[in-house]
Structures are given as structure tokens and as C-alpha cells.
Backbone as CSV, one residue per row, in Angstrom:
resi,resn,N_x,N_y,N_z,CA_x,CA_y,CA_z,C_x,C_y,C_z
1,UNK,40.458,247.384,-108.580,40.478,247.793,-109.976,41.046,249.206,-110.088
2,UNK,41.694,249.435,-111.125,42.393,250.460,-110.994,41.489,251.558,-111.967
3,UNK,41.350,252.874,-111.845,40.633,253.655,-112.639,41.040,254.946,-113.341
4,UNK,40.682,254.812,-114.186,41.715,256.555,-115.096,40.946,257.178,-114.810
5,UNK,41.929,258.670,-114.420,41.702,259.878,-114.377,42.355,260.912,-115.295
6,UNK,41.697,261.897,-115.384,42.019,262.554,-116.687,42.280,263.893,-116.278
7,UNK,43.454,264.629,-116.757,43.992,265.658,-116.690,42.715,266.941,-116.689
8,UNK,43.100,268.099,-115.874,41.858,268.950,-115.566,42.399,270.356,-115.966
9,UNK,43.102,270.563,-115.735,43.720,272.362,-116.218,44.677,272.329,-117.285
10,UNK,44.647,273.352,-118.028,45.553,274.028,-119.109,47.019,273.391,-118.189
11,UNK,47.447,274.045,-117.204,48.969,274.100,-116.718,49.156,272.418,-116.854
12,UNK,48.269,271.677,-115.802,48.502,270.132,-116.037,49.131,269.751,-117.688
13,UNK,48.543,269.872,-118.459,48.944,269.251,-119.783,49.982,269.976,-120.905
14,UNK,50.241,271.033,-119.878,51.539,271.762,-120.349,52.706,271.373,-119.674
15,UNK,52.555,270.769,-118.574,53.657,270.088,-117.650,53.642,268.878,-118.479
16,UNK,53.122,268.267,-118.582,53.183,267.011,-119.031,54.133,267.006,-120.821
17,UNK,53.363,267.886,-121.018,53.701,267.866,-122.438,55.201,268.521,-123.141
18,UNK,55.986,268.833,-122.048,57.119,269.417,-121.922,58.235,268.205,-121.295
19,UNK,57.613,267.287,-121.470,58.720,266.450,-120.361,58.441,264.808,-121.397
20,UNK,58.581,263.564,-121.217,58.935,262.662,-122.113,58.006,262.461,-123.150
21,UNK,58.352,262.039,-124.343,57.998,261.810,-125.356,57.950,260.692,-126.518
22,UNK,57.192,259.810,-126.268,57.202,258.770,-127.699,56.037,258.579,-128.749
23,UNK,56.662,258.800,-129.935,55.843,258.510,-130.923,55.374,257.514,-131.987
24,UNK,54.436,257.021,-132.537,54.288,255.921,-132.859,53.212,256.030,-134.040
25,UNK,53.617,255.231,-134.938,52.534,255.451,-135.809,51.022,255.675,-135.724
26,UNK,50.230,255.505,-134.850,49.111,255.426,-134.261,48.569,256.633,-133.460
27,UNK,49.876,256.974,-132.502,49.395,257.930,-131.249,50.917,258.142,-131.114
28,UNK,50.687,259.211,-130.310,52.254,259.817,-129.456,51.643,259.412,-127.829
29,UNK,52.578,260.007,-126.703,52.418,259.265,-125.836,53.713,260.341,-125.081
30,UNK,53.076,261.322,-123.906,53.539,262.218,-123.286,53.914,261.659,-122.114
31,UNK,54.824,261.882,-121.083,54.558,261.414,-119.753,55.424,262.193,-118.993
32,UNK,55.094,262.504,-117.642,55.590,263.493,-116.865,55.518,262.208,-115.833
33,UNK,56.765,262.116,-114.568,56.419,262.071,-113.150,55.289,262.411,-112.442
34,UNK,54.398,261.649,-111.467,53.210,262.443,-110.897,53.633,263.411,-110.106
35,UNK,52.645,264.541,-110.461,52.649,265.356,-109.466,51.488,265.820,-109.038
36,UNK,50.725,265.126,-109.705,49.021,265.051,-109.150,49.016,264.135,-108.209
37,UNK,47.936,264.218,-106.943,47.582,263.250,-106.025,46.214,262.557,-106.233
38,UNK,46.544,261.465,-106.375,44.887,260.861,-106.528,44.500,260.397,-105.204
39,UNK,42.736,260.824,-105.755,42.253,260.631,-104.535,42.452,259.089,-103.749
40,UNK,42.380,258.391,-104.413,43.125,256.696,-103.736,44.625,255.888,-103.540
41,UNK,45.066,257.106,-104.688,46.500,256.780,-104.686,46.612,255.697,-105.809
42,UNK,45.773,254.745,-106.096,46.525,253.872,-106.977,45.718,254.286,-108.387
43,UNK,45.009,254.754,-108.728,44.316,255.360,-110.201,45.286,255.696,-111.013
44,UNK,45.711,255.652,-111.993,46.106,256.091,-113.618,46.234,257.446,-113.481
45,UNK,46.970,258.250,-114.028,46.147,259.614,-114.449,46.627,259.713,-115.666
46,UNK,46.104,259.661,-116.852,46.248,259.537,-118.572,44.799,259.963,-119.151
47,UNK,45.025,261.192,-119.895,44.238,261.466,-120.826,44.141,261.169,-122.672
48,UNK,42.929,261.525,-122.868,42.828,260.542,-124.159,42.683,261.996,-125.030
49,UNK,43.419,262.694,-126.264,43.462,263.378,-126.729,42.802,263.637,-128.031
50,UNK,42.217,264.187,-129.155,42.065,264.084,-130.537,42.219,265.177,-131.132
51,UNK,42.799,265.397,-131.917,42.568,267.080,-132.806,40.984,267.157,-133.640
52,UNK,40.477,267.960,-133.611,39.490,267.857,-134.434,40.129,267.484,-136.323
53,UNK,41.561,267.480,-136.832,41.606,267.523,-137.815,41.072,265.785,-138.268
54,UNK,41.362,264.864,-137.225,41.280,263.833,-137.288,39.439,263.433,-138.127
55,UNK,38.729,264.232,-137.977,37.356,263.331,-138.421,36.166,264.273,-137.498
56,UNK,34.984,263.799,-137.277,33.785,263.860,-136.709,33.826,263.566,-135.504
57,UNK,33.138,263.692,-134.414,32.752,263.502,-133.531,32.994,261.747,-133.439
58,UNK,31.960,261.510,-134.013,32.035,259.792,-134.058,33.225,258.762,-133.915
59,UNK,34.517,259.697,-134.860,35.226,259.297,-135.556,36.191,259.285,-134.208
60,UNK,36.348,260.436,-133.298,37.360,261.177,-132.571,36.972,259.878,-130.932
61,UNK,35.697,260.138,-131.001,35.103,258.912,-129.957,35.527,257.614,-130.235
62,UNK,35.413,257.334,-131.478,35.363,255.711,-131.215,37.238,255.311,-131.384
63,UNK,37.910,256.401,-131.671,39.877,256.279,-131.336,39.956,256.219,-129.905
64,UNK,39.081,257.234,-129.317,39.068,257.483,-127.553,38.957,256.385,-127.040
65,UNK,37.872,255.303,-127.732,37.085,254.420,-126.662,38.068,253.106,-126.927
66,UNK,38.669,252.821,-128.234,39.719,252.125,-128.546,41.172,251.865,-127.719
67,UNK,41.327,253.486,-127.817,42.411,253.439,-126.966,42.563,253.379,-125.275
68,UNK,41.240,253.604,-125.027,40.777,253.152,-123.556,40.649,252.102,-123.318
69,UNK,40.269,251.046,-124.312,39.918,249.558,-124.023,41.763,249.074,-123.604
70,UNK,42.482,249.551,-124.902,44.084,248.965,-124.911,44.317,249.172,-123.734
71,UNK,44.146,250.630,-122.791,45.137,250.742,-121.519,44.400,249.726,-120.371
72,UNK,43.117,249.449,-120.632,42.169,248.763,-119.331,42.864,247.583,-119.000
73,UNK,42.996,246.935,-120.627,43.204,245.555,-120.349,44.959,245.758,-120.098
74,UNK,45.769,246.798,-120.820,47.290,246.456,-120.397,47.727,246.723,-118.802
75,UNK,46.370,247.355,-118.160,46.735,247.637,-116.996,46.518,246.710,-115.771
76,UNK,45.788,245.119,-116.313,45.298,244.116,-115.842,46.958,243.165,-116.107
77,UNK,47.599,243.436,-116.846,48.631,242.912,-116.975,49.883,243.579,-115.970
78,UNK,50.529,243.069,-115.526,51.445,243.653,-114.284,52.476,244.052,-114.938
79,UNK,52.947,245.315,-114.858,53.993,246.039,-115.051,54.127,246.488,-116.450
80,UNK,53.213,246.595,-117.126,52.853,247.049,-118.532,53.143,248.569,-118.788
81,UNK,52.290,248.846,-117.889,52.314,250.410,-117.481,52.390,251.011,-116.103
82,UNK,53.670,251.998,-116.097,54.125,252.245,-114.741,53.284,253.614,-114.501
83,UNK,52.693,253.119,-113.213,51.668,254.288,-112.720,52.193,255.421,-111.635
84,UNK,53.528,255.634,-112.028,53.703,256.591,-111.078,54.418,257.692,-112.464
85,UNK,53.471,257.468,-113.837,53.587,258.260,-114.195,52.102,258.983,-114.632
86,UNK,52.247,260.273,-114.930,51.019,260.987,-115.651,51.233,260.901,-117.585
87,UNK,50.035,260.724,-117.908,50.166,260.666,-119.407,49.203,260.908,-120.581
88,UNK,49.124,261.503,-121.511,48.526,262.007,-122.422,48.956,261.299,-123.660
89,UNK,47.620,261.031,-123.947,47.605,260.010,-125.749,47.234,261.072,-126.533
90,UNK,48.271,261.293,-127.946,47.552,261.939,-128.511,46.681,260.989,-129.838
91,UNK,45.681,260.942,-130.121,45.222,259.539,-131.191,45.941,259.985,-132.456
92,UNK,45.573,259.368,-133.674,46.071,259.633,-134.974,44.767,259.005,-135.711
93,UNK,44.546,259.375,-137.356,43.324,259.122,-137.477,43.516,257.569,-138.303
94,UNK,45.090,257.288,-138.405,45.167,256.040,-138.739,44.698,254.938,-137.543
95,UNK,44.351,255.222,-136.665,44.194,254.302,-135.237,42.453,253.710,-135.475
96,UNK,42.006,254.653,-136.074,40.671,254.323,-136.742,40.312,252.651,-137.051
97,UNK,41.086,252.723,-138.757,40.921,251.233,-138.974,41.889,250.389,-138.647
98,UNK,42.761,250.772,-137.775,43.552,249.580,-137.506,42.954,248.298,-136.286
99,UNK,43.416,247.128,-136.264,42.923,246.143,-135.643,43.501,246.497,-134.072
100,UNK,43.061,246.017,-133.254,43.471,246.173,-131.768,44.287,246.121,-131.374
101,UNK,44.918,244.383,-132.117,45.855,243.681,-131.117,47.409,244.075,-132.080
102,UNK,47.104,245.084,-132.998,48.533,245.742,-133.682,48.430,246.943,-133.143
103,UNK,47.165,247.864,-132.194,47.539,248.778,-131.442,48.069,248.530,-129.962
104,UNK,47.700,247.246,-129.772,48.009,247.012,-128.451,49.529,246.817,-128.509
105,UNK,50.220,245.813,-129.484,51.518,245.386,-129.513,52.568,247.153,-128.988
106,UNK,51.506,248.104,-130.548,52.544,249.246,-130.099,52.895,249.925,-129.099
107,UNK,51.200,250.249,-128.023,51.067,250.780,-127.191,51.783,250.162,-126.009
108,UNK,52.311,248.755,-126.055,53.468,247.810,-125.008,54.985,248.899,-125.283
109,UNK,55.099,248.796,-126.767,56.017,248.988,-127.129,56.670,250.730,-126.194
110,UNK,55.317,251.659,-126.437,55.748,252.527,-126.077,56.011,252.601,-125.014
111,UNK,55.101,252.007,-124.127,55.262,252.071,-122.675,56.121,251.879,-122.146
112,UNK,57.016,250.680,-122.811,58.737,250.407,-122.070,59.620,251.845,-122.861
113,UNK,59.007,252.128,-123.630,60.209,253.129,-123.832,60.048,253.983,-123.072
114,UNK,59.069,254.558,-122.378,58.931,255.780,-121.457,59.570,254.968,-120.087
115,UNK,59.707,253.836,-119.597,60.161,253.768,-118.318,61.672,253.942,-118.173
């Protein structure tokens, strides 16, 4: 099973965030080449982002936990998402009420555009 890891220093997500870019009605979607080493080698490394302008606590969590479910299951699917990159979601507060499987379609969508 493969497992996300999440970006740890200021510099990490300034590298990242300087290098590819897609945006989408929902979320944007950063990605750098790895240059982090995971400790197993095959783990994710993608963080889940929110601005506080987006809502509450509640509000900022349950986009997080949404958009965590989309990458679990697209990452059970082969070649969905290429893991030899690093990546940062930023949410949007429209991601809220939208249904899953129209965030999931996009979040495919983006993913081929970053490869």
C-alpha cells in the first residue's frame, strides 16, 4: 500500500511551488520532480493545503479529507498518478459541496496534464 507523506519545511514548498502548475476549478495542483527521499521509496509525497479564507476549521478539514480520499483511491488505479513526482493541493472552497466523482474526474484530468 502506498502512503502519503507531507511536505515538512518552508524551502520544500517553495521548491515545489516554483516549478509546474495546474489549475482547476476546485484546487490547483503544484508539482516539482522528487527531490525528497522517502523512507521506503515508494510513498507519495503530496500535501493537502487550505487558506484560512476558505471557511472554519471544519470546513478546511472536511476539503482535506475529501481530497485525500480522491488521491487514495486514484492511486489504487495504475498510472493515474506519477509518483516520482512531489505535490501540493491547494483546495478551493467550491470543493466543499461538490460531489466526489466530478472531483475525481478533474483531479484525473490534472494529473495527465502535469506528466
Amino acid at each position: 500500500m502506498v502512503k502519503l507523506e507531507s511536505l515538512k519545511k518552508s524551502n520544500q514548498f517553495k521548491k515545489v511551488l516554483k516549478e509546474k502548475k495546474v489549475h482547476s476549478k476546485y484546487f490547483s495542483i503544484f508539482a516539482a520532480k522528487n527531490f525528497i527521499k522517502t523512507s521506503l521509496g515508494r510513498n507519495l509525497i503530496i500535501s493537502f493545503v487550505m487558506k484560512k479564507k476558505i471557511g472554519n476549521a471544519v470546513k478546511r478539514n472536511r476539503i482535506r479529507r475529501k481530497l485525500k480520499a480522491i488521491v487514495q483511491k486514484l492511486l489504487k488505479k495504475r498510472g493515474a498518478i506519477n509518483r516520482d513526482y512531489t505535490y501540493i493541493v491547494f483546495g478551493n472552497s467550491k470543493t466543499y459541496f461538490e460531489k466526489e466523482t466530478i472531483l475525481m474526474s478533474e483531479m484525473i484530468n490534472c494529473f495527465k496534464k502535469i506528466k
